[in-house]
N, C-alpha and C positions, 0 to 999 in steps of 0.2 A: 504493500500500500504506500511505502516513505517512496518508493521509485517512481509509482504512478502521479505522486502528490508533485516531486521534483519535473517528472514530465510534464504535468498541464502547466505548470509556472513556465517550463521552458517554451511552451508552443504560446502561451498567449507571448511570452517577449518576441519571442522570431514572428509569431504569426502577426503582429503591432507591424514589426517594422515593414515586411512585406506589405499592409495593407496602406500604411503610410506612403511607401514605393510605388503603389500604382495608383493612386489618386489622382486624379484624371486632371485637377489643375490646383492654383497655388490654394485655394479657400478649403477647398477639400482635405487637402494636404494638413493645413493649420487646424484644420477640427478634427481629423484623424490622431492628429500627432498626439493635439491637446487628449484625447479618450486614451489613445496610448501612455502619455505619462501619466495622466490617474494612475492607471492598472498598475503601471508599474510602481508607482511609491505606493499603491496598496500592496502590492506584492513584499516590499521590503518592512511595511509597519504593520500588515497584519496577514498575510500569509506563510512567510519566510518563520515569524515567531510563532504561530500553530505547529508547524511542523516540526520546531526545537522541541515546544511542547508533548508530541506524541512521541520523540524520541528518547526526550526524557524519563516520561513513564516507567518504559520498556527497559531503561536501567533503574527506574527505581525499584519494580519490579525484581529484578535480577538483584538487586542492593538487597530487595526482602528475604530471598532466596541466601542471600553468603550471612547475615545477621543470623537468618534461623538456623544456619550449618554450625555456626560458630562454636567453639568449645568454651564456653561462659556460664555463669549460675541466670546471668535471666536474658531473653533474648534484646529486653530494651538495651541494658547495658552494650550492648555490640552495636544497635543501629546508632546509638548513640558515638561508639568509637570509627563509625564512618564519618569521614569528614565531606564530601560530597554527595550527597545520596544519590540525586538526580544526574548530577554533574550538568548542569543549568542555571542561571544564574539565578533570576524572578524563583523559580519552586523551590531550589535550595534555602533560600533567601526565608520563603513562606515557613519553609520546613522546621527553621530553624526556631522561627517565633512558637511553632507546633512543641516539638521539644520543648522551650522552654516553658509554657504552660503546663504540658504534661508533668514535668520533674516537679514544678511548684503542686500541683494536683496530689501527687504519688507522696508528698513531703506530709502534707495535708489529709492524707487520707482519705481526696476525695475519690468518684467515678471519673476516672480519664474522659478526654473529650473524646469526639469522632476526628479521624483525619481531614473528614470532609468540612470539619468547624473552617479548614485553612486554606484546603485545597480543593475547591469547586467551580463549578459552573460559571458561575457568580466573579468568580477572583480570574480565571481565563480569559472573561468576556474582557473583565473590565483593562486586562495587560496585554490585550493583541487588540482594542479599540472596536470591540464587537458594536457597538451603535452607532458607527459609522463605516465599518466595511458591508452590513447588510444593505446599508442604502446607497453603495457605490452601482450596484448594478442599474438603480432608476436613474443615477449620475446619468450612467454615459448611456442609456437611452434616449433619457433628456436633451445629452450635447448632441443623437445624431439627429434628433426632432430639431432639434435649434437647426441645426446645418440642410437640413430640407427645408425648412421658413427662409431660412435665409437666399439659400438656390433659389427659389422656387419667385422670393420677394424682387432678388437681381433679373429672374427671371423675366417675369411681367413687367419688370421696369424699363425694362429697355424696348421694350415690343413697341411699336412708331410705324406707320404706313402711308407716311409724305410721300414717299415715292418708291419704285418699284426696287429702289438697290435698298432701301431706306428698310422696304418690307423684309430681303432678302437679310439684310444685317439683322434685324428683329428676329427672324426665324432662328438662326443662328445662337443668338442670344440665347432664346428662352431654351431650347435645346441643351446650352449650354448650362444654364441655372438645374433643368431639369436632372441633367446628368449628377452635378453635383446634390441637386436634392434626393436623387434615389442613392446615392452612393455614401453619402452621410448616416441617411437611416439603415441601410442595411446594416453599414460596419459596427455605426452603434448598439443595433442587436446582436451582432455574433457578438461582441466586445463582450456585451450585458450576460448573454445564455454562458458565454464559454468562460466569464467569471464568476459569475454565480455557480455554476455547478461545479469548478474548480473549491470555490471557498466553502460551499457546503459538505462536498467531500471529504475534504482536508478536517473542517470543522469536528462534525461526525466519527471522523477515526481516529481523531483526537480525544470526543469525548468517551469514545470506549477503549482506549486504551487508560484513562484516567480510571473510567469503572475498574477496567483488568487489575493497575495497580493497586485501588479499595479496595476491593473482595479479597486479595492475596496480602495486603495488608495485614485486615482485620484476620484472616485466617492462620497465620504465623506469628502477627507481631502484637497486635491488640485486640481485644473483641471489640463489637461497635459497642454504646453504654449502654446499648438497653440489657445484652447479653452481660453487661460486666454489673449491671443492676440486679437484676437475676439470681446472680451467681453469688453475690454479696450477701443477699436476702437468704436462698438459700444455708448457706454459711452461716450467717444469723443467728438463724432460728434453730440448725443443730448444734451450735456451741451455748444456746440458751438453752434450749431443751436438755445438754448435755449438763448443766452445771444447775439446774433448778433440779433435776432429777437425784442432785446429791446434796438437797437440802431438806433439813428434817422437814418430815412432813406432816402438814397438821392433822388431827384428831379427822378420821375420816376418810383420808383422800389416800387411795390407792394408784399404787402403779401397772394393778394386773393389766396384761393384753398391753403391754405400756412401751412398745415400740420397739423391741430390737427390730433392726431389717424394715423399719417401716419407712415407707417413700418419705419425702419431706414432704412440705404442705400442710394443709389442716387436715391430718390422719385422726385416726379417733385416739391413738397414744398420746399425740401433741396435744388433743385438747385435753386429755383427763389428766396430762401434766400442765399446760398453761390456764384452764379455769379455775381453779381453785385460788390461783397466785393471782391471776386480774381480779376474782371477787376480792380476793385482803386489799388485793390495791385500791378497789375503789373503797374500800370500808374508811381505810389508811390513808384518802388523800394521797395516792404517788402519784394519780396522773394528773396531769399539768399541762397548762399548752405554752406553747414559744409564739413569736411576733414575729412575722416576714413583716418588715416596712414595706411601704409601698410609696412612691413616690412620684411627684410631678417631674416629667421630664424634662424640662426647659428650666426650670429655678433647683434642681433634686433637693427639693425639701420634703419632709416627710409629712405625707398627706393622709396617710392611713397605714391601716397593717388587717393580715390573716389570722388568725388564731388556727394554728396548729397542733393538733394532739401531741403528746407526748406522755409517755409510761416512765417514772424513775423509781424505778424495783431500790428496794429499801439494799438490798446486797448485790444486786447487778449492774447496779445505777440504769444508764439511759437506754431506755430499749424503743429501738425502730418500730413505727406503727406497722411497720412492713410483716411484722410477728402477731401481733393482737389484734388485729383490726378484722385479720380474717375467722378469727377464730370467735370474734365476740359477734361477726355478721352471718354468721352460721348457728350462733347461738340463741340471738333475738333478745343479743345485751347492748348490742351497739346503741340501742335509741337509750338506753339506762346513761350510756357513756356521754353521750352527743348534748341529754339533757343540764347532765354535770358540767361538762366545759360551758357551754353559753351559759350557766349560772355565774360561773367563776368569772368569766369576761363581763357581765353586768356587774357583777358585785367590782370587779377591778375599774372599770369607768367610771364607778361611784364614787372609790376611792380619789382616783385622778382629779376627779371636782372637787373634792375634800380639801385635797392637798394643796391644790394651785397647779400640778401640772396637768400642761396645755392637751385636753381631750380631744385626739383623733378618732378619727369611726374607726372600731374595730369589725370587721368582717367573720363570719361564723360559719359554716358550711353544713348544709343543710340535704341529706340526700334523699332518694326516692322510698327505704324505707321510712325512714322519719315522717316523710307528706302522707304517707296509706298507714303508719299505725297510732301516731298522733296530732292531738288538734295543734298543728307550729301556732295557729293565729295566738290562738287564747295562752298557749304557755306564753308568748313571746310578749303582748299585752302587760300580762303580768308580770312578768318581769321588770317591765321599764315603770309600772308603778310602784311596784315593789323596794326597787334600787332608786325611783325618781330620776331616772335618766332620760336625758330626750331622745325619741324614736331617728332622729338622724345620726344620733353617736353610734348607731348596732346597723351595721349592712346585713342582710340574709344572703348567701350567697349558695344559689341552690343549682345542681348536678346538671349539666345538661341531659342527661340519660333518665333522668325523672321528667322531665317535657317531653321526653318521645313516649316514656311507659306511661305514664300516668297524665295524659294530657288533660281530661277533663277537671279530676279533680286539682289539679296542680294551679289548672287557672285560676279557681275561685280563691285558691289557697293564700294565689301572688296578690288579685285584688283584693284580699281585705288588709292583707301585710300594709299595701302600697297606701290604701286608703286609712290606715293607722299610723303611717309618718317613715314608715322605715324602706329604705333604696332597696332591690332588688336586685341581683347579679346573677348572670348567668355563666355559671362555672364550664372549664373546661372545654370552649367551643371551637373547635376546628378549621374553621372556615367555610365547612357545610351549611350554606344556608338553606338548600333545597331540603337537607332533612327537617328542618323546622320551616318550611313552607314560607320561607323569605321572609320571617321573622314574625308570619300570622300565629303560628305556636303560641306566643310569648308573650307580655308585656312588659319585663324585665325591663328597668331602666338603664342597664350596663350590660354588656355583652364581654365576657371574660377569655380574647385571644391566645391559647395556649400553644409559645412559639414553636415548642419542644414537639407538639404533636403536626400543627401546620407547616415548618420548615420540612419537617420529616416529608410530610406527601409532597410538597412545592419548593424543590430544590432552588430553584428559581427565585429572587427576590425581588422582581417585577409581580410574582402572586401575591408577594406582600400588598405594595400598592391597589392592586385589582380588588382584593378583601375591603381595604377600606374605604376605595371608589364604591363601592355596591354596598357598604355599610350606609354610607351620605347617600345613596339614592334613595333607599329604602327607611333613611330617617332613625337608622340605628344608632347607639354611639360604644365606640370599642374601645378597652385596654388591653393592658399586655403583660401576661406574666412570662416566666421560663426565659428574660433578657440576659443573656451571659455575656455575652462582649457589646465594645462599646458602638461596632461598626450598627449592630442591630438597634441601640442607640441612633444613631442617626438615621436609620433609613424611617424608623419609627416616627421618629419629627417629624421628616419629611412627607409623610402620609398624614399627619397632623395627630397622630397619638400625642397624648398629653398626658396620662397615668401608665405609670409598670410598675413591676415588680420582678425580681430574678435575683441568681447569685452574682450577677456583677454589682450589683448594688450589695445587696450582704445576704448573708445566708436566715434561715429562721433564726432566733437568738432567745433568751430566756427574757422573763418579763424585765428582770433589772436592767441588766442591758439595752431592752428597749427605752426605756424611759431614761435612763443615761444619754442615749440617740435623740430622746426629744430636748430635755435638760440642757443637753451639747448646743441645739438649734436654739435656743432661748436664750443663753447667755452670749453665743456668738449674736445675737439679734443687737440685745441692750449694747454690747460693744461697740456698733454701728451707730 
């Protein structure tokens, strides 16, 4: 394919000058020449660097191949002891920003990113000048339409029938306009077809050899994060399972049928070891939620925050909801749990008014079992008279997967919330708007863009833009969670997002530390 790519470069330059060559007079000549240097300075700014590109790959590929050979304790360690991966300069370049995220990640303890956070679609287009070599082809159709207007205008303008030599000159003429008007547009077509299907080839076998190098990547050197998320969880929940199994055990609770050989997951062993430990926990107060801020994009102040569960086992400390959650929504204790946190976030906004610090909406998360087996309106009511708190300080923020299951009763559920004072958000949304029937589902005041699961399908971050075009048509209004880097920061603005949330801004954090983050904004304020 790299030989076919180097042949049509070569045939459009020889086949330019050949048609430059026979142009039949000097005008032709000039707007032949002009479509030929287009092509060619696209050739050297964005075809000549696709094709570095694809050869890149193809070694980075083989770079994945001598790393995973390597005689080393981990295979990172060796990609990292290659000094050129790609041997290129733009991906080596990218590569290296990848790495160093990744070590920061691994130091941290978090889930590594995807390769493709650095090396994509997206990052290709924008270093070989993809939104302007696509419109190169109407270029120089356009200059050979120009060069037929123009023949065609010398043409008629000379045409005069004062006299019979006078007529004869005119013939001549427009003949001669003519000539150049058919021979302008032709050339600017073949120009057009034979680089456009040049540059979409090249394109094209460039972008699957970048697939080739991801898939061989993630197969040898990293898994993509949802697999290393997985893996994690799993991990988890046997080294929990493993060490609650070897704590005395209270009055009662047996380990028969109690899991050797049993799959992970919510098995019947895992629950008859983790329900007895979640009911102490909630008797015990260990679970607790954290605060993802959330924040205005253009000033990053903090404008609100999530409340997120969290389990802190009295001897395990912090345990991943990724372990209990399944096991309490299995059990039909989830809604017992879901009740206790929004208590705990109302009683803590009461507090905040108490104290003098500055009350942001806390947000709650509301799912589809909670709408079908109790009343949200009236506990939620009660609550804000309870604690005396105003209905704009508590967002609901309810699943999108409870709109599609539970459509009818969900509606009533959201208008009596909305006509009670409290914002409404619609968790988790994709970008599907057709499965919510372009937003007739819903009354939801906020629509909650989850970038982790939209980038995922829309590699592309021109979909980004299109979500929020059809969001303003439609009269929706959308934030953003799942914001990791700061490029998605900007492209966000620029679609006119105004609220996010993500780990590039910070990760969830304990209550103290949230309110340390508002404290922080309130003293930096009075400084000013």
């Amino acid at each position: 394919m790299k030989r076919i790519a180097y042949l049509s470069v070569i045939l459009i330059v020889i086949g330019g000058v050949m048609l430059v060559g026979l142009s039949p007079d000097t005008l032709s000549m000039v707007i032949t020449g002009l479509m030929w240097g287009i092509s060619c300075v696209s050739i050297v700014v964005g075809i000549v660097p696709l094709i570095s590109f694809s050869g890149a790959f193809q070694t980075g590929v083989e770079s994945v191949f001598r790393a995973s050979e390597a005689q080393t304790d981990s295979v990172w360690i060796a990609v990292q002891q290659i000094d050129s991966f790609f041997r290129q300069r733009i991906l080596d370049s990218l590569f290296e920003d990848y790495k160093y995220k990744v070590n920061r990640q691994r130091e941290s303890g978090q889930i590594m990113s995807d390769v493709e956070a650095y090396i994509n679609e997206d990052t290709l287009a924008l270093r070989n000048w993809n939104s302007i070599m696509i419109q190169i082809p109407g270029t120089l159709t356009g200059l050979g339409i120009l060069g037929t207007f123009i023949g065609l205008a010398i043409g008629i303008g000379g045409v005069g029938f004062s006299s019979i030599e006078a007529a004869l000159s005119s013939v001549q003429v427009l003949l001669s306009g003519i000539e150049v008007a058919f021979y302008t547009s032709i050339v600017g077509v073949i120009f057009s077809i034979v680089f456009n299907i040049t540059y979409r080839m090249i394109w094209n076998m460039t972008l699957r050899e970048m697939g080739m190098f991801q898939e061989e990547f993630h197969k040898h050197i990293l898994p993509p994060a949802e697999e290393q998320q997985r893996y994690r969880e799993r991990r988890e929940l046997q080294q929990i399972i493993e060490r609650l199994d070897r704590i005395p055990k209270n009055a009662g609770f047996s380990l028969s049928n109690g899991g050797e050989g049993q799959a992970l997951g919510v098995s019947a062993g895992n629950e008859q070891i983790l329900m007895p430990q979640i009911l102490q926990g909630l008797k015990e107060g260990e679970f607790i939620f954290y605060l993802q801020p959330q924040y205005d994009l253009n000033t990053r102040r903090i404008i609100g925050a999530e409340a997120l569960v969290r389990w802190n086992h009295g001897k395990l400390g912090l345990v991943s909801p990724a372990v209990f959650i399944p096991v309490l929504e299995k059990n039909g204790y989830i809604t017992k749990l879901d009740q206790y946190i929004w208590e705990q976030v109302c009683k803590t906004i009461r507090r905040w008014i108490d104290t003098g610090v500055r009350p942001v909406p806390i947000s709650v998360n509301v799912s589809k079992t909670d709408i079908l087996a109790l009343d949200v309106v009236q506990f939620f009511t009660e609550m804000v008279k309870k604690y005396r708190i105003p209905p704009r300080n508590l967002d609901i923020e309810i699943a999108k997967n409870a709109y599609i299951q539970t459509h009818g009763a969900l509606l009533e559920v959201e208008n009596h919330l909305q006509q009670s004072g409290f914002r409404i958000i619609m968790d988790g949304f994709d970008g599907d708007f057709f499965s919510l029937n372009n937003g007739d589902d819903t009354n939801a005041d906020v629509w909650k863009l989850d970038l982790r699961f939209f980038l995922k399908k829309n590699q592309n971050a021109d979909a980004l833009y299109g979500a929020f075009d059809q969001a303003r048509k439609l009269h929706l209004s959308l934030i953003a969670e799942g914001i990791e880097n700061m490029e998605q920061v900007s492209v966000l603005k620029k679609c006119g997002c105004t609220e996010g949330q993500g780990y590039y801004f910070t990760r969830p954090v304990p209550l103290n530390e949230f309110e340390d983050l508002l404290n922080g904004e309130m003293d930096a304020k009075k400084e000013r």
